[in-house]
C-alpha positions as CSV (number, residue, x, y, z in Angstrom):
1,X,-18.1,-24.2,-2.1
2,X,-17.8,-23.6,-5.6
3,X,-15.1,-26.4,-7.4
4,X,-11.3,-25.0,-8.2
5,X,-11.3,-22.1,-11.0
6,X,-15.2,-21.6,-10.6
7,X,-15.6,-17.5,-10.5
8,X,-15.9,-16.7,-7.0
9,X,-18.0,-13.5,-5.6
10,X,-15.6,-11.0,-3.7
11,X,-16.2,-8.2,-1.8
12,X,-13.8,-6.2,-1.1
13,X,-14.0,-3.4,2.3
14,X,-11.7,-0.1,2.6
15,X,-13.2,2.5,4.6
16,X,-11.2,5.7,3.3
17,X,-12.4,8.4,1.4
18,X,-9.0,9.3,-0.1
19,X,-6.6,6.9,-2.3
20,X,-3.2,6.0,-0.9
21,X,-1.2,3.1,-0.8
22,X,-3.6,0.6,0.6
23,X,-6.4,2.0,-1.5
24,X,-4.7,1.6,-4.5
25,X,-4.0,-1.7,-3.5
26,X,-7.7,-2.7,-3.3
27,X,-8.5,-1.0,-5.8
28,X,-6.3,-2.5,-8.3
29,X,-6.5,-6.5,-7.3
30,X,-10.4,-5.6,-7.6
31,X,-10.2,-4.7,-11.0
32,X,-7.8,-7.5,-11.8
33,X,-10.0,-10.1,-10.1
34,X,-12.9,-8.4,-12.3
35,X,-10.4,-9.1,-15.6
36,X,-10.4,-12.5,-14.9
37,X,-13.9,-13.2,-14.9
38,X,-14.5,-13.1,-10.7
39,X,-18.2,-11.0,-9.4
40,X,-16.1,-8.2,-7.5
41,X,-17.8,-6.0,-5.4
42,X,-15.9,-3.4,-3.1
43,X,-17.9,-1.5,0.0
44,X,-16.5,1.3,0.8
45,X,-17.5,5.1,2.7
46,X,-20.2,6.9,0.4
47,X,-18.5,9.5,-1.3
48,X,-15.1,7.8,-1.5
49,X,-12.5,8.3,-4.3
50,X,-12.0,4.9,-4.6
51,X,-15.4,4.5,-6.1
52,X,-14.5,6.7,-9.1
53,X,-11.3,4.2,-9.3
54,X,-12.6,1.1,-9.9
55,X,-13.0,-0.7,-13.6
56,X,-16.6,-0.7,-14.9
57,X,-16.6,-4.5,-14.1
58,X,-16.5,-3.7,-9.9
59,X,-19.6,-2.9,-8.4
60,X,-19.1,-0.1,-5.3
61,X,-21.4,-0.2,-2.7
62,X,-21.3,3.3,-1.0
63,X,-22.0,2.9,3.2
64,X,-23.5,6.6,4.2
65,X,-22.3,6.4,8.1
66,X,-19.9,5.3,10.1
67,X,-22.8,3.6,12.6
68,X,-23.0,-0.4,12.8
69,X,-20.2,-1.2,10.1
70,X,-19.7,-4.7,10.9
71,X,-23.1,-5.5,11.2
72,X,-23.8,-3.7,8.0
73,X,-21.1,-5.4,5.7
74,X,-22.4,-8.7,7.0
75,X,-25.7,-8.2,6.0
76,X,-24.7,-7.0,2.6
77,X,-21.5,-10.1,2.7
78,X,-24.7,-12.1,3.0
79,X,-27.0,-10.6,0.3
80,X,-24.3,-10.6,-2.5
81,X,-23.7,-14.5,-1.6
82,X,-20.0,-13.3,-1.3
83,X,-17.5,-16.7,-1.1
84,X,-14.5,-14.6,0.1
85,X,-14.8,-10.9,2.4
86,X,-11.5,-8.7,2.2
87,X,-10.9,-6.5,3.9
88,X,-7.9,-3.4,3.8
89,X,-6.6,-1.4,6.6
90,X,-7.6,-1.7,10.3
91,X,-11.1,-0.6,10.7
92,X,-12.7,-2.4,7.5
93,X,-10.5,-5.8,8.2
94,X,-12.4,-5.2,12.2
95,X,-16.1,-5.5,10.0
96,X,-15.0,-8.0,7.7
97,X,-15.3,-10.2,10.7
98,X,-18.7,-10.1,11.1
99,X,-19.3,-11.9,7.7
100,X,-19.3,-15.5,9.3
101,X,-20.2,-17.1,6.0
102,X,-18.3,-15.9,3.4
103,X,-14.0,-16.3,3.9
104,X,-12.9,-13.8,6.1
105,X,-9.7,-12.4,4.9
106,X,-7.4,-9.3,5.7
107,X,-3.9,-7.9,4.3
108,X,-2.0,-6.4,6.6
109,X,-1.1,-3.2,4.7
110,X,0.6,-1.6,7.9
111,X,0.9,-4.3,10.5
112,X,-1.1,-6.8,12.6
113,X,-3.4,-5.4,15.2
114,X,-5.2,-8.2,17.7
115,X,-8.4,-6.1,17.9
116,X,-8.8,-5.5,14.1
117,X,-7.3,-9.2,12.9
118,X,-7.3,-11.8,15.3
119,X,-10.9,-12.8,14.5
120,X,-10.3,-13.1,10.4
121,X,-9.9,-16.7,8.7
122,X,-7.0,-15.8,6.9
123,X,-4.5,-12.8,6.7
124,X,-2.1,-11.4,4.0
125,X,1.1,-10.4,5.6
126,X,3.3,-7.9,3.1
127,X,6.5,-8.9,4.1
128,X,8.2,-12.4,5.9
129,X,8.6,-10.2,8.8
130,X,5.2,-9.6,9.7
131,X,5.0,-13.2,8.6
132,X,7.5,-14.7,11.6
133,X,6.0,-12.0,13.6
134,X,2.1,-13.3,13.9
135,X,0.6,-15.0,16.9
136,X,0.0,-18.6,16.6
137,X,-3.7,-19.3,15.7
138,X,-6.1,-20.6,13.7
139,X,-6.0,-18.0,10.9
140,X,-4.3,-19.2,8.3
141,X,-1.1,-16.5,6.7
142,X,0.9,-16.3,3.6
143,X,3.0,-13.7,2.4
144,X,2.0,-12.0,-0.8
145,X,4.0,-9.2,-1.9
146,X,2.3,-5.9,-2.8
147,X,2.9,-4.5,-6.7
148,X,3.3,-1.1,-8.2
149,X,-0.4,-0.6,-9.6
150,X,-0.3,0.9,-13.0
151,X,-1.8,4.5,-13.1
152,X,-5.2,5.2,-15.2
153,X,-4.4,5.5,-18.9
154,X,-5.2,9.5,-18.5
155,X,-2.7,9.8,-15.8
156,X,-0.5,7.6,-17.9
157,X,-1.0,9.6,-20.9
158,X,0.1,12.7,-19.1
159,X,3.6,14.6,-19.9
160,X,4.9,15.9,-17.1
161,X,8.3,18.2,-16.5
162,X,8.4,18.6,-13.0
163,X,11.6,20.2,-13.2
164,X,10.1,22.4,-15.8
165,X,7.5,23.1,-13.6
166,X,9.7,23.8,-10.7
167,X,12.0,26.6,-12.5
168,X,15.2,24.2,-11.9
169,X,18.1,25.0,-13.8
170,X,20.0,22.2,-15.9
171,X,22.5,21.6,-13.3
172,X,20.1,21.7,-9.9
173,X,19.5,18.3,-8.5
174,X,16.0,17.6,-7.5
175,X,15.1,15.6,-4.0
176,X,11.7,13.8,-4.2
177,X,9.1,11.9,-1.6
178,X,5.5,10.8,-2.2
179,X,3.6,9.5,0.1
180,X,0.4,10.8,3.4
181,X,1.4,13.7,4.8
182,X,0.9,12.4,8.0
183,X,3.7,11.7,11.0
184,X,4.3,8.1,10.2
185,X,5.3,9.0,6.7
186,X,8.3,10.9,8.5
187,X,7.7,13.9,6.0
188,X,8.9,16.5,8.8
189,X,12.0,14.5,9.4
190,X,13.1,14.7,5.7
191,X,11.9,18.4,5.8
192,X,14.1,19.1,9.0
193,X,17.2,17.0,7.1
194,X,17.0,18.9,3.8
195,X,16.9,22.1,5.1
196,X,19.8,21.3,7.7
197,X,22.2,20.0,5.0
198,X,21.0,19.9,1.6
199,X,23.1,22.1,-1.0
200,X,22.0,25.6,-1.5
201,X,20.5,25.0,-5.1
202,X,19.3,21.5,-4.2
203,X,15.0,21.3,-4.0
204,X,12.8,19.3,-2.9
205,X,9.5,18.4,-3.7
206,X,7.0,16.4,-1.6
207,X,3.9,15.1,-3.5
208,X,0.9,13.9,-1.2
209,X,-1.8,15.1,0.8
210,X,-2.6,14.8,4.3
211,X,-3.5,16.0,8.0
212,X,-0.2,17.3,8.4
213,X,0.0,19.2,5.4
214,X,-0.1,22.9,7.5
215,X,2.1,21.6,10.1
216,X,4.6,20.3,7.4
217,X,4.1,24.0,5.5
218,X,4.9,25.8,8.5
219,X,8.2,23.6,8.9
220,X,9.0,24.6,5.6
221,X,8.7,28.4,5.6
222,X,11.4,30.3,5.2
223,X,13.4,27.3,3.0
224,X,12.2,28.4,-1.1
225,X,13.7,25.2,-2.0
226,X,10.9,22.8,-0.5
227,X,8.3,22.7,-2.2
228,X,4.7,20.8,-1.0
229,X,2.9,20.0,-4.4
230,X,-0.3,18.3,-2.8
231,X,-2.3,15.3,-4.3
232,X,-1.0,14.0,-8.0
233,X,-2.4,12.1,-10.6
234,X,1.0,11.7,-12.5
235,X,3.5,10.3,-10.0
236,X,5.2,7.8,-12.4
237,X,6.1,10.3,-14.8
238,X,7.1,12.9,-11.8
239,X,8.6,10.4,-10.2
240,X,11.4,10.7,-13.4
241,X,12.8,14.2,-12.6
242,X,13.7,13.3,-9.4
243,X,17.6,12.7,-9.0
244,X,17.0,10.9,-5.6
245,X,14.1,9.1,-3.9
246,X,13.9,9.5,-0.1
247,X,11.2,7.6,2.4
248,X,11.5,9.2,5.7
249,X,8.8,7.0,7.2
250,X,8.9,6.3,10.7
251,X,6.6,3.0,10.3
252,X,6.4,1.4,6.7
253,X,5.5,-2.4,5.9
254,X,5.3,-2.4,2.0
255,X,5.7,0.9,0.6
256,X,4.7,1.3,-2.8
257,X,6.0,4.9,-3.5
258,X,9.2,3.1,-3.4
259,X,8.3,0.5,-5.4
260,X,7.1,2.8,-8.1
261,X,10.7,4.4,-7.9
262,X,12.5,1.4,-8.2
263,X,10.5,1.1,-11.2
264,X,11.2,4.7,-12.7
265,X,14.7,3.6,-12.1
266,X,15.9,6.2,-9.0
267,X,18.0,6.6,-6.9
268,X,16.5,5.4,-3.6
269,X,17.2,6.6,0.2
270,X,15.3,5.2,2.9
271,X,14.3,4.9,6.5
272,X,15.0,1.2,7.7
273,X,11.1,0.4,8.6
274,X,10.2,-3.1,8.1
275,X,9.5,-3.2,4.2
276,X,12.2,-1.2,2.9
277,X,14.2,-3.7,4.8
278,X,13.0,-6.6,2.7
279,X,12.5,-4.9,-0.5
280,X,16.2,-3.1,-0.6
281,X,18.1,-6.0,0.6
282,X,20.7,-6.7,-1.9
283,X,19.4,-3.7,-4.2
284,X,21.5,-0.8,-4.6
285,X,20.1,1.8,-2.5
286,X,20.9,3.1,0.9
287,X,19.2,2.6,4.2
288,X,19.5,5.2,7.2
289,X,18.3,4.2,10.7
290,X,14.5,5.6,11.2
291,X,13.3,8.6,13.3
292,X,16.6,10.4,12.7
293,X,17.1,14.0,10.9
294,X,20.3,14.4,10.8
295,X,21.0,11.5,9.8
296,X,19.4,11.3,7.0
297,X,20.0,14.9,6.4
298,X,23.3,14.0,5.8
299,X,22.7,11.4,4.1
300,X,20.8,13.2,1.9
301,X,23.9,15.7,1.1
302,X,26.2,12.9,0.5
303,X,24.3,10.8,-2.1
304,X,23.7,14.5,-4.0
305,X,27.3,14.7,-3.8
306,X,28.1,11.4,-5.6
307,X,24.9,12.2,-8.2
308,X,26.9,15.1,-8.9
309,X,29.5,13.2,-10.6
310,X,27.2,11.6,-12.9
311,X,25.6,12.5,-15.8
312,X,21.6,13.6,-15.7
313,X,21.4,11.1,-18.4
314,X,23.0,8.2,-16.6
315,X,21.9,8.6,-13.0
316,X,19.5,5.8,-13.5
317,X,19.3,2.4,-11.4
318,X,18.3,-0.9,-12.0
319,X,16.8,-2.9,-9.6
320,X,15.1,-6.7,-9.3
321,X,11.7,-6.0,-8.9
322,X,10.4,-9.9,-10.4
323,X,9.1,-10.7,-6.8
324,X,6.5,-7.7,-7.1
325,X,4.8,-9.1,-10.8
326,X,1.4,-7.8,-10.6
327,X,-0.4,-11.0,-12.4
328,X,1.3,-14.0,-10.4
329,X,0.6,-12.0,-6.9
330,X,-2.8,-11.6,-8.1
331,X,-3.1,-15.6,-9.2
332,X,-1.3,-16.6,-5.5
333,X,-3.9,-14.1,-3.6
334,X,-6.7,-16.3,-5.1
335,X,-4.9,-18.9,-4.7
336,X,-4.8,-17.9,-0.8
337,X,-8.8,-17.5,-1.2
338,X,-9.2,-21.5,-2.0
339,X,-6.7,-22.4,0.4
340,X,-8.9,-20.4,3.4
341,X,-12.4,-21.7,1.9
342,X,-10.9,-25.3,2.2
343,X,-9.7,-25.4,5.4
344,X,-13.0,-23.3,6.8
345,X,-15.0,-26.3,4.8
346,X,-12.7,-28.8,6.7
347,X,-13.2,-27.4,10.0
348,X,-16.7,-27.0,9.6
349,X,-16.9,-30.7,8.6
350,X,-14.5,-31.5,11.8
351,X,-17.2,-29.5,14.1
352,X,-20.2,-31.3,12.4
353,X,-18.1,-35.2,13.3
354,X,-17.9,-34.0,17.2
355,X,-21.5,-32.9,17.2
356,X,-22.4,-36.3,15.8
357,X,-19.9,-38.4,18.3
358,X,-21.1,-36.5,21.2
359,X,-24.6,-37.0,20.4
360,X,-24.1,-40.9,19.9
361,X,-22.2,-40.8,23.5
362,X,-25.4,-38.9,25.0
C-alpha cells in the first residue's frame, strides 16, 4: 500500500451517457484528484458526455456494451494497478465490486441499495441520514457532503438573460427548477401546482432533460406560462433570473441544483426529501411536505406574493453554505480512501494470523 500522501491510482466508474448531478459529481472530484497530482482514470459507457467533461489530466476508458460489466472493470481495475475503485450510482457501484484488489468504494448519490452496495469496502453516504440509516457491516461509512461543481470556463463565460430570453416584462416574477426530467424529480407535481395557483403573469421555466420530457410537455399544454427549456450549459448564470427556486422531488439525498441556488443567492422552495432536509435546516427557505401539488402550488403563490413586496434588486438570500467547500470535501474523500486501504490491509493481515494459527493447530 503506497505510504500517507504517496499519489494513489483512482478509477473512477459511472455508467451514464448524459451528465446530471451524480455525473457531475464524478466528474469534478476526478479532475480535482488529477489537480493534486493523483493517476485518475474514470470508465465509463463509450460515447458518454462525461468523457468530453473531464480535465486533460483524467484518462476515460470508454466500455462499448453493457455485457459482463463487473467482470470487465475488474480486469481493467487490475491492469491500471488501481489502489482505490469508485464507483457512482447503482449499477457502476454493483461492478466496482468485482475489483477485489484495489479499495472498493461507492457514494451513495441517491440512497443505499443491498444488491448494488452491500459488497463494497467503503461507502460515502451524502447526508447523516443515510448515515444512521446503513446496515451494520463491515464496510466502512463516512459522510462527506457533496459541493456545487463549478461550470467549464465557456459555460462560465457565458451571458445569459433568461428573462430576456423569455419576453418577461420588468414586473413578472419568474419560477425556476433544474434538475432529470424524470418522476422522482417531481417536475409534474410542480407543473400541476403552478398551473393550479400561480399568478396569471407569473412563468416558469424548467431547465433539464429527460425520459419524461413529452409526458411533462403534454402536462403543460395549454398553460403559455411554463416553459420546458431542455439541457443547459449556463445554469449558474440562469439560475440568477429566477425570483424563486422550487425542488419538487419526490426522492432527493443531496441535490445539487439547490446547492447551486443557494449559491446564486435565491429564493429556495422545496419538497422535504431527505437532503433538503439537512441542507435547509436553519437556512431561510421553506420546506413543503413531498408528493403534494397543491400544496406546494400554494406554496408556490404565497412566497410570489411576499417577493412581490421586495425589490428585484434586493430579493437575494444568503445562506451558510461552508459545510459544502469543494477543496476540504475533496481532501476528507481521500482521506476516506486511506482510511478503507488501512483497514482492508489490517484485515487481510488478521486473515493471514488465523491461517497461520490454524495451520500450527493442524
Amino acid at each position: 500500500m503506497p505510504p500517507p500522501f504517496e499519489p494513489l491510482t483512482l478509477v473512477h466508474v459511472v455508467f451514464s451517457s448524459r451528465i446530471a448531478g451524480g455525473e457531475r459529481h464524478c466528474i469534478d472530484l476526478a479532475n480535482a484528484q488529477a489537480a493534486l497530482g493523483h493517476r485518475v482514470h474514470v470508465i465509463g459507457s463509450a460515447g458518454s458526455a462525461v468523457a468530453g467533461a473531464l480535465a486533460s489530466g483524467v484518462t476515460f476508458h470508454g466500455l462499448t456494451l453493457p455485457l459482463l460489466r463487473g467482470w470487465r472493470v475488474a480486469a481493467l481495475a487490475r491492469r491500471l494497478g488501481a489502489d482505490v475503485c469508485h464507483g457512482h450510482l447503482g449499477p457502476a457501484c454493483k461492478a466496482v465490486a468485482h475489483a477485489r484488489r484495489a479499495a472498493r468504494i461507492g457514494t451513495l448519490h441517491v440512497g443505499y441499495k443491498a444488491h448494488h452496495h452491500a459488497r463494497l469496502d467503503g461507502l460515502v453516504c451524502v447526508n447523516r441520514a443515510q448515515h444512521e440509516g446503513l446496515p451494520k457491516g463491515e464496510a466502512l461509512a463516512c459522510v462527506i457532503y457533496n459541493w456545487a461543481p463549478e461550470r467549464d470556463a465557456v459555460s462560465a463565460a457565458r451571458h445569459t438573460d433568461l428573462r430576456t430570453e423569455l419576453g418577461l416584462a420588468p414586473g413578472q416574477l419568474l419560477v425556476g427548477s433544474v434538475g432529470r426530467l424524470h418522476v422522482s424529480k417531481g417536475m409534474d407535481l410542480l407543473i400541476a401546482g403552478f398551473k393550479a395557483h400561480a399568478p396569471g403573469d407569473a412563468v416558469l421555466a424548467i431547465l433539464g432533460e429527460g425520459p419524461d420530457a413529452a409526458p411533462l410537455k403534454a402536462l403543460a399544454t395549454g398553460d403559455a406560462r411554463i416553459r420546458l427549456l431542455g439541457y443547459r450549459s449556463d445554469v449558474d448564470q440562469a439560475l440568477k433570473s429566477f425570483d424563486l427556486f422550487v425542488s419538487p422531488s419526490r426522492e432527493e439525498a443531496f441535490p445539487l441544483a439547490i446547492l447551486e441556488a443557494m449559491r446564486a443567492g435565491r429564493p429556495v422552495l422545496s419538497t422535504a426529501t431527505q437532503g433538503p432536509r439537512e441542507m435547509l435546516a436553519g437556512q431561510p427557505a421553506r420546506l413543503v411536505p413531498v408528493g403534494d401539488s397543491d400544496l406546494l402550488g400554494r406554496a408556490i403563490a404565497e412566497e410570489l406574493a411576499c417577493l412581490r413586496g421586495i425589490p428585484a434588486g434586493a430579493r437575494g438570500v444568503s445562506y451558510a453554505t461552508a459545510a459544502y467547500d469543494r477543496s476540504s470535501a475533496v481532501a476528507r474523500t481521500l482521506g476516506f480512501y486511506r482510511d478503507v486501504m488501512l483497514h482492508r490491509a489490517a484485515q487481510a493481515h488478521i486473515y493471514e494470523e488465523e491461517g497461520e494459527d490454524e495451520a500450527i493447530i493442524a
